[in-house]
Backbone as CSV, one residue per row, in Angstrom:
resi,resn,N_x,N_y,N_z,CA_x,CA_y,CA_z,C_x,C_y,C_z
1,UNK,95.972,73.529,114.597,97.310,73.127,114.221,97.971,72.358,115.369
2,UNK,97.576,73.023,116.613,98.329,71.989,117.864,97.904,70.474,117.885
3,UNK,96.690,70.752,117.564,96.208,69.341,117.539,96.633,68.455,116.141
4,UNK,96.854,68.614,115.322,97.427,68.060,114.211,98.468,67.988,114.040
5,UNK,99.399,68.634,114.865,101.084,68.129,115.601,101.100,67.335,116.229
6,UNK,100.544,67.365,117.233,100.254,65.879,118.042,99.293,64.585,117.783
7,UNK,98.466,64.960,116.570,97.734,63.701,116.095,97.835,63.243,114.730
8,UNK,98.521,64.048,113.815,98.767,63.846,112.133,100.442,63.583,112.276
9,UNK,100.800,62.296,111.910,102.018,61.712,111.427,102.594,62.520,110.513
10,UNK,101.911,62.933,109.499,102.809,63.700,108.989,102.958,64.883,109.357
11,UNK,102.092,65.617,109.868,102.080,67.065,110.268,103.718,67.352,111.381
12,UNK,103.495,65.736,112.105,104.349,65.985,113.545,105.732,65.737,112.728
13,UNK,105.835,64.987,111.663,107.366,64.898,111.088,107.943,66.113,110.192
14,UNK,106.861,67.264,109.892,106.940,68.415,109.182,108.347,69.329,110.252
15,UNK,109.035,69.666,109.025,109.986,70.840,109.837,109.613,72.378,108.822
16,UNK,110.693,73.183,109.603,110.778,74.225,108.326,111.273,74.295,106.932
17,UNK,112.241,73.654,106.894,112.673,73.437,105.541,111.670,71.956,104.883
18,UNK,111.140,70.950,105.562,110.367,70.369,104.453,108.978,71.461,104.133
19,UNK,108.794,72.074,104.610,107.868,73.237,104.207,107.659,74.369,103.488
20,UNK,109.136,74.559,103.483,109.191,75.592,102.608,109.228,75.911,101.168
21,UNK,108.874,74.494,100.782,108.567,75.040,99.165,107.108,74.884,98.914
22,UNK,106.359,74.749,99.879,105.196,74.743,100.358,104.949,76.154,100.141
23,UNK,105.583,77.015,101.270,105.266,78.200,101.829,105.591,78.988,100.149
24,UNK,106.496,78.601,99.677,106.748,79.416,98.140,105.513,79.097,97.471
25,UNK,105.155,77.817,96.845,104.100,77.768,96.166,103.160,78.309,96.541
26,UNK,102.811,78.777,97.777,101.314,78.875,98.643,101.576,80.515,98.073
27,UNK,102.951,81.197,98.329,102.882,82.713,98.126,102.516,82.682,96.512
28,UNK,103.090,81.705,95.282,102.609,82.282,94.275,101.220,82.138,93.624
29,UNK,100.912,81.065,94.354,99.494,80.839,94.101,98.788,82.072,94.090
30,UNK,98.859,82.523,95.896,98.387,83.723,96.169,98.264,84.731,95.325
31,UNK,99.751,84.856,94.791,99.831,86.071,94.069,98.986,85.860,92.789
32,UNK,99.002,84.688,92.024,98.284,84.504,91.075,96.787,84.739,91.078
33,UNK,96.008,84.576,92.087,94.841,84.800,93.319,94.423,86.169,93.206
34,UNK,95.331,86.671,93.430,95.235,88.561,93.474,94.999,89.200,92.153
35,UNK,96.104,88.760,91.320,96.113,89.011,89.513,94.212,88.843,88.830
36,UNK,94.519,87.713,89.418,93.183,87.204,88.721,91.619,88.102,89.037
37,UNK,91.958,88.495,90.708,91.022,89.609,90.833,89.545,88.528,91.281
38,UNK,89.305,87.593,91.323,88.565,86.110,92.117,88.824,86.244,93.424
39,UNK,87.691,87.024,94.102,87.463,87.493,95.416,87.840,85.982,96.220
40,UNK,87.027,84.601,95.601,87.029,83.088,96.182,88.525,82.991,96.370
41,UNK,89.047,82.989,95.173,90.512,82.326,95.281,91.233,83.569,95.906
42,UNK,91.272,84.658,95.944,91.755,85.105,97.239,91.994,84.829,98.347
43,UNK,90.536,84.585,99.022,90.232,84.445,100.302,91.272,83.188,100.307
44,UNK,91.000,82.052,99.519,91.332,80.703,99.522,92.921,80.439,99.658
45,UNK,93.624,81.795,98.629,94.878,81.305,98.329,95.876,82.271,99.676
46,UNK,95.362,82.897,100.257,95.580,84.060,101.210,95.821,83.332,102.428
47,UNK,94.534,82.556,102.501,94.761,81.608,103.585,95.012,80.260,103.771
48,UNK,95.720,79.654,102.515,96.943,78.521,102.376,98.405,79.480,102.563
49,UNK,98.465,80.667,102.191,99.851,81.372,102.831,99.251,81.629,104.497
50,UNK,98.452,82.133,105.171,98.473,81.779,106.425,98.314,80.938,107.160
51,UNK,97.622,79.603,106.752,98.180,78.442,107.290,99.608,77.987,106.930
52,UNK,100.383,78.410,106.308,102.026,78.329,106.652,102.609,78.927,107.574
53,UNK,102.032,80.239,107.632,102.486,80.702,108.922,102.099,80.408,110.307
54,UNK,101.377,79.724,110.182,100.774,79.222,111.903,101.407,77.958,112.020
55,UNK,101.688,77.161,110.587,102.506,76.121,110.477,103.418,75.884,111.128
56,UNK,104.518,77.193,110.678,105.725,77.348,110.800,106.164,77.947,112.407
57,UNK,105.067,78.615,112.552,105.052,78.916,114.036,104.412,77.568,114.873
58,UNK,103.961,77.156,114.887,103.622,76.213,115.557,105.201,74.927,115.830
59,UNK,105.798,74.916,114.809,106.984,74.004,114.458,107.870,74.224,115.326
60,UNK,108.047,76.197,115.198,108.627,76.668,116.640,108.797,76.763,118.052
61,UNK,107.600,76.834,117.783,106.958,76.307,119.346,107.223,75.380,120.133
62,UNK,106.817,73.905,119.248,106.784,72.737,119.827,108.520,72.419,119.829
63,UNK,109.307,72.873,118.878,110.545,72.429,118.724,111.661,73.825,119.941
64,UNK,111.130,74.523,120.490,111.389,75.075,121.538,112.393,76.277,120.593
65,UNK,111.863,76.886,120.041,112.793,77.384,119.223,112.738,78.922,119.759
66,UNK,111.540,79.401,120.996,111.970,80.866,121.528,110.661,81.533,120.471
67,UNK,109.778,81.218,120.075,108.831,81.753,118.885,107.272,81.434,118.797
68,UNK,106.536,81.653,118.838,105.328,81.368,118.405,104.677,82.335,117.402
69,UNK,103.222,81.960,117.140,102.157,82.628,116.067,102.232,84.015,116.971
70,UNK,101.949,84.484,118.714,101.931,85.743,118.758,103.178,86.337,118.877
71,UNK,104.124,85.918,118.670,105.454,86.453,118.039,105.692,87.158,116.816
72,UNK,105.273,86.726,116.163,104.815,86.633,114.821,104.024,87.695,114.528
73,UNK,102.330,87.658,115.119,102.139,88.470,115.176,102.763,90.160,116.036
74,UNK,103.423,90.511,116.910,103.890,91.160,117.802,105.207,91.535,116.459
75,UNK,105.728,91.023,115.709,106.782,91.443,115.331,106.394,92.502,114.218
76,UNK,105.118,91.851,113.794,104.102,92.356,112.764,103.691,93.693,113.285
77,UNK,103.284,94.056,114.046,102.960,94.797,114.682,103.846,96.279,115.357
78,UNK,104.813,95.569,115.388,105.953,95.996,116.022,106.542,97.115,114.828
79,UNK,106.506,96.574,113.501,107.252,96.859,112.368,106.148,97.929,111.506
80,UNK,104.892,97.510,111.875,103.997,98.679,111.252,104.277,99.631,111.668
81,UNK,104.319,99.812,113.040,104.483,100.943,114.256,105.758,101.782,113.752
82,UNK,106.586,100.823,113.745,107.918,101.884,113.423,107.932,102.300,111.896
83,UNK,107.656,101.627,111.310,107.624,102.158,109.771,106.820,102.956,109.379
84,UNK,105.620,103.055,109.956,104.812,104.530,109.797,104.427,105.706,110.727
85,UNK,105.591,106.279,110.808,105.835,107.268,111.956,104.827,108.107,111.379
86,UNK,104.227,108.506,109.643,103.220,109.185,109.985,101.814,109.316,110.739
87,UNK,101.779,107.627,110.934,100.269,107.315,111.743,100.520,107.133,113.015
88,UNK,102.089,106.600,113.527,101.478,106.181,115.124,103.047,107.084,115.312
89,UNK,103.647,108.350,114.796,104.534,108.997,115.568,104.221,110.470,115.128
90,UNK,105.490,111.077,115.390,105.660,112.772,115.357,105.493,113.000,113.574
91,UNK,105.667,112.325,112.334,105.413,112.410,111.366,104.348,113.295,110.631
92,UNK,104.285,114.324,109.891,102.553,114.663,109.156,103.386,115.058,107.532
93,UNK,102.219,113.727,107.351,102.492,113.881,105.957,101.285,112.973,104.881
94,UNK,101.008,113.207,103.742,99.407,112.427,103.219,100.390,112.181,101.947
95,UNK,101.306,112.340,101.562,102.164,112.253,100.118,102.498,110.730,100.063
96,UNK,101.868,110.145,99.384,102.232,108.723,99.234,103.643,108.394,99.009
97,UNK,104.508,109.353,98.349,105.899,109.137,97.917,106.636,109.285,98.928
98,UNK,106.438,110.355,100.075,106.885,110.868,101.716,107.032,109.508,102.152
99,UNK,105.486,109.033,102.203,105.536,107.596,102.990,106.018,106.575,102.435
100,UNK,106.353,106.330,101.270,106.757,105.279,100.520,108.592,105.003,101.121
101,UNK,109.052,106.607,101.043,110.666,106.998,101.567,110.416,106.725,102.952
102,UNK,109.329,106.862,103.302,109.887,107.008,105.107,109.709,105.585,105.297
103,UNK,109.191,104.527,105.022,109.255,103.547,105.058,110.786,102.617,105.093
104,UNK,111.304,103.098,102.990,112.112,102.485,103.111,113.384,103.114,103.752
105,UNK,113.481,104.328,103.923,114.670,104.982,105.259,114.333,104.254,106.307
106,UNK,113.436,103.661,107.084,113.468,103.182,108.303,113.400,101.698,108.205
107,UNK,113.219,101.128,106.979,113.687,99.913,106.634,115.145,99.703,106.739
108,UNK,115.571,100.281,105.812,117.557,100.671,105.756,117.536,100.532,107.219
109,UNK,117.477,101.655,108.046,118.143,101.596,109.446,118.019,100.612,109.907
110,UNK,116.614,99.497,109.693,116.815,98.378,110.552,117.908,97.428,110.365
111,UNK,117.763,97.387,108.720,118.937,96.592,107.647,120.775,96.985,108.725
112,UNK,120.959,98.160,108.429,121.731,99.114,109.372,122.250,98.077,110.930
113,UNK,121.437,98.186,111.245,121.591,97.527,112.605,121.663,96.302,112.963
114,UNK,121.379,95.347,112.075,121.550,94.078,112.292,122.915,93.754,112.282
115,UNK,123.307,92.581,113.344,124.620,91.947,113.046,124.752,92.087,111.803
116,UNK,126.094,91.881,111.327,126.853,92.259,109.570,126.745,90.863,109.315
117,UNK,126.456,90.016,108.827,126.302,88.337,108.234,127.061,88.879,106.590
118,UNK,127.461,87.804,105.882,128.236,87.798,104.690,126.957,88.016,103.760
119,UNK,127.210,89.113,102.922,125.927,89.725,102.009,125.888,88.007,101.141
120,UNK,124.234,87.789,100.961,123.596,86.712,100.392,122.402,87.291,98.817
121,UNK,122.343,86.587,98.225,121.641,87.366,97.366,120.304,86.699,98.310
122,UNK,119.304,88.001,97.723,117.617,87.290,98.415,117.429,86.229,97.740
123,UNK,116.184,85.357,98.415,115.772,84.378,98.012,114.384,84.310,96.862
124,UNK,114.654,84.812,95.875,113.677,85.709,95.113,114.088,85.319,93.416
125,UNK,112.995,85.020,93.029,113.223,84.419,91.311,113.970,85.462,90.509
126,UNK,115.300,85.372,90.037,115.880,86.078,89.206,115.465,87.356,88.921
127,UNK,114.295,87.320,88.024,114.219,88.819,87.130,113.579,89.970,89.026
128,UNK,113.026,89.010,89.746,112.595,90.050,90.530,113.875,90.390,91.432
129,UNK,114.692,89.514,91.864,116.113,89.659,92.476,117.045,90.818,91.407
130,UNK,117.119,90.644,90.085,117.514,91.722,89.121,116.981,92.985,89.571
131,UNK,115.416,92.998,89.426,114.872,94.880,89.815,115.782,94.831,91.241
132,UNK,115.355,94.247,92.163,115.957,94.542,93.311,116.846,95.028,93.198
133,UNK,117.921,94.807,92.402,119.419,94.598,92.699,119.525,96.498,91.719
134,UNK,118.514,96.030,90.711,118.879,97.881,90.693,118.360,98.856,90.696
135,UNK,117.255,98.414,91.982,116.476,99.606,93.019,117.829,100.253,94.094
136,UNK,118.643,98.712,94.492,119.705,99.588,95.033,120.977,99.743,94.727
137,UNK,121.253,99.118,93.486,122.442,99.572,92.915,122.667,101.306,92.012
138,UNK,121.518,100.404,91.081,121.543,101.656,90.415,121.831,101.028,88.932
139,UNK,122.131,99.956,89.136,122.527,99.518,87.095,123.147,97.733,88.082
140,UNK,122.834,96.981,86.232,122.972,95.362,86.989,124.651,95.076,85.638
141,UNK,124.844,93.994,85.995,126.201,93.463,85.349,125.720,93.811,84.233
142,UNK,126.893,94.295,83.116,126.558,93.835,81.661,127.771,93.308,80.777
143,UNK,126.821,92.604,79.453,127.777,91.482,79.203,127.101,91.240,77.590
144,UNK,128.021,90.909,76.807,127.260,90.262,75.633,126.698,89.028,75.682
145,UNK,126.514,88.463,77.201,126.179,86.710,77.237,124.536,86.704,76.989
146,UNK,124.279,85.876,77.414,122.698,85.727,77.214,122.255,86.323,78.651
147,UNK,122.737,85.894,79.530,122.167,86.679,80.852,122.245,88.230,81.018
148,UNK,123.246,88.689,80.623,123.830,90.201,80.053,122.669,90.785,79.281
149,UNK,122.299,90.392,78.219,120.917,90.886,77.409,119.618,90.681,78.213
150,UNK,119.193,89.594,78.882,118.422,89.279,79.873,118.140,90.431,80.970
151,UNK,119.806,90.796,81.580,119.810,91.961,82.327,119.425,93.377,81.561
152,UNK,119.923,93.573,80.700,119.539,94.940,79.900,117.968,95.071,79.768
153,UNK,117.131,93.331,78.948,115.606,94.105,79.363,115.139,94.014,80.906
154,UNK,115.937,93.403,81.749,115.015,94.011,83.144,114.930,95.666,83.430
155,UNK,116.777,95.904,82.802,116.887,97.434,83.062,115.902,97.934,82.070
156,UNK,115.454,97.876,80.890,114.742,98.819,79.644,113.704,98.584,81.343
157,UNK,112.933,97.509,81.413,111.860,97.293,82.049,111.451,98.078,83.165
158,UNK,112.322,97.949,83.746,112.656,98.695,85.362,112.796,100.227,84.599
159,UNK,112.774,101.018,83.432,113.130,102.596,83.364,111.648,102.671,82.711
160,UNK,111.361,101.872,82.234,109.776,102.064,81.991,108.529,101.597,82.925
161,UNK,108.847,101.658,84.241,108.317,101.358,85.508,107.225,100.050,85.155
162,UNK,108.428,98.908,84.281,107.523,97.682,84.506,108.170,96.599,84.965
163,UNK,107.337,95.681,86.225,107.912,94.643,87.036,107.527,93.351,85.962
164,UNK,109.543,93.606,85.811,109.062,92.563,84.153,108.453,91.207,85.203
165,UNK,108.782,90.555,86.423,108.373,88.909,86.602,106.879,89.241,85.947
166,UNK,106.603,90.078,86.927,104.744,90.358,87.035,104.249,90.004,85.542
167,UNK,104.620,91.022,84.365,104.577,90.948,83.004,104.475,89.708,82.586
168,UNK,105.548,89.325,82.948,106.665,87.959,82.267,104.938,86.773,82.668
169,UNK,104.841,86.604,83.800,103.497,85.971,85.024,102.532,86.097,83.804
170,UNK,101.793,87.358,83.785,100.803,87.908,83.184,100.536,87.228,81.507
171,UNK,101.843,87.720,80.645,101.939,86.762,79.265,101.447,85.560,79.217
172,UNK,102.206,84.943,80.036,102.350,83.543,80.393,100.820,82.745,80.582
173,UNK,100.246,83.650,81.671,98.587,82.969,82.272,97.780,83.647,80.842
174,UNK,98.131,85.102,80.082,96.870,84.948,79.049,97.245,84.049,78.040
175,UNK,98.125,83.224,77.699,98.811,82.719,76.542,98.144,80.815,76.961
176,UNK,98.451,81.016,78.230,97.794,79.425,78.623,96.102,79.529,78.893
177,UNK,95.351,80.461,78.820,94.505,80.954,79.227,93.810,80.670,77.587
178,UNK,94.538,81.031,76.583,93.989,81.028,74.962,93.823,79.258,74.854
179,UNK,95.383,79.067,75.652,95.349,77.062,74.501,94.285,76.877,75.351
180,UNK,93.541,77.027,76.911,93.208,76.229,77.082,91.463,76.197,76.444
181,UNK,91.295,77.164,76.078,90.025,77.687,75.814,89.228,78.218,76.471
């Protein structure tokens, strides 16, 4: 990548934001990659999302931004450590649900501690920004509009422990999967 900053015209005019709908497509590919259960396109689509990240670190780098790839990695690292106090602290526990909470309790605290910035919604396609919103709310707007009904089946969805995007994804690829033959 260093070398293709300093020798690819376009690589060297790349920032973060012309990249980042890069870095989106590359994650859904991926995810589509995984669904499919195609060990190839795994490997393949896994590592077009990590060449964004060496991308994007590299961008940092050269643009003096205080960051690199072992930053990156180190932060990675950093965040396993604290989030699973059952493996690398005072923690004992094998209950997947224990660890699932101790995770997101020590997620919160980090959330907790950050400077206060003006709440933003995530950057996350609707119906999955919806579950989100009532993993921690607890219930989403309602309304007789069309988005209002929209919201009600994420909620049916979300009480019948299904991630409607995933679903929604899933329909979609066996339905194009039939026309195409």
């Amino acid at each position: 990548m260093a070398r293709l900053r300093r020798e690819c015209a376009w690589t060297k005019e790349q920032t973060h934001e012309s990249l980042r709908r890069y870095l989106i497509e590359e994650a859904y590919e991926a995810a589509d990659a995984l669904a499919s259960g195609d060990a190839d396109a795994m490997r393949d689509e896994l590592g077009d999302v990590l060449m964004q990240v060496v991308f994007h670190a590299a961008i940092a780098e050269s643009d003096g931004e205080g960051w690199d790839f072992d930053a990156v990695a180190t932060t990675i690292a950093d965040k396993l450590i604290r989030r699973t106090p059952h493996v690398f602290g005072d923690v004992r526990t094998d209950d997947p649900a224990q660890i699932d909470a101790l995770w997101q309790g020590v997620k919160a605290q980090e959330r907790e501690a950050r400077p206060h910035a003006p709440a933003k919604l995530a950057p996350l396609p609707a119906l999955l920004l919806a579950q989100k919103h009532l993993d921690l709310a607890g219930s989403l707007p309602s309304s007789d509009s069309l988005v209002g009904r929209l919201f009600a089946l994420v909620a049916e969805a979300h009480e019948a422990g299904i991630d409607l995007e995933l679903a929604a994804r899933e329909e979609l690829r066996s339905q194009n999967d039939k026309t195409q033959g």
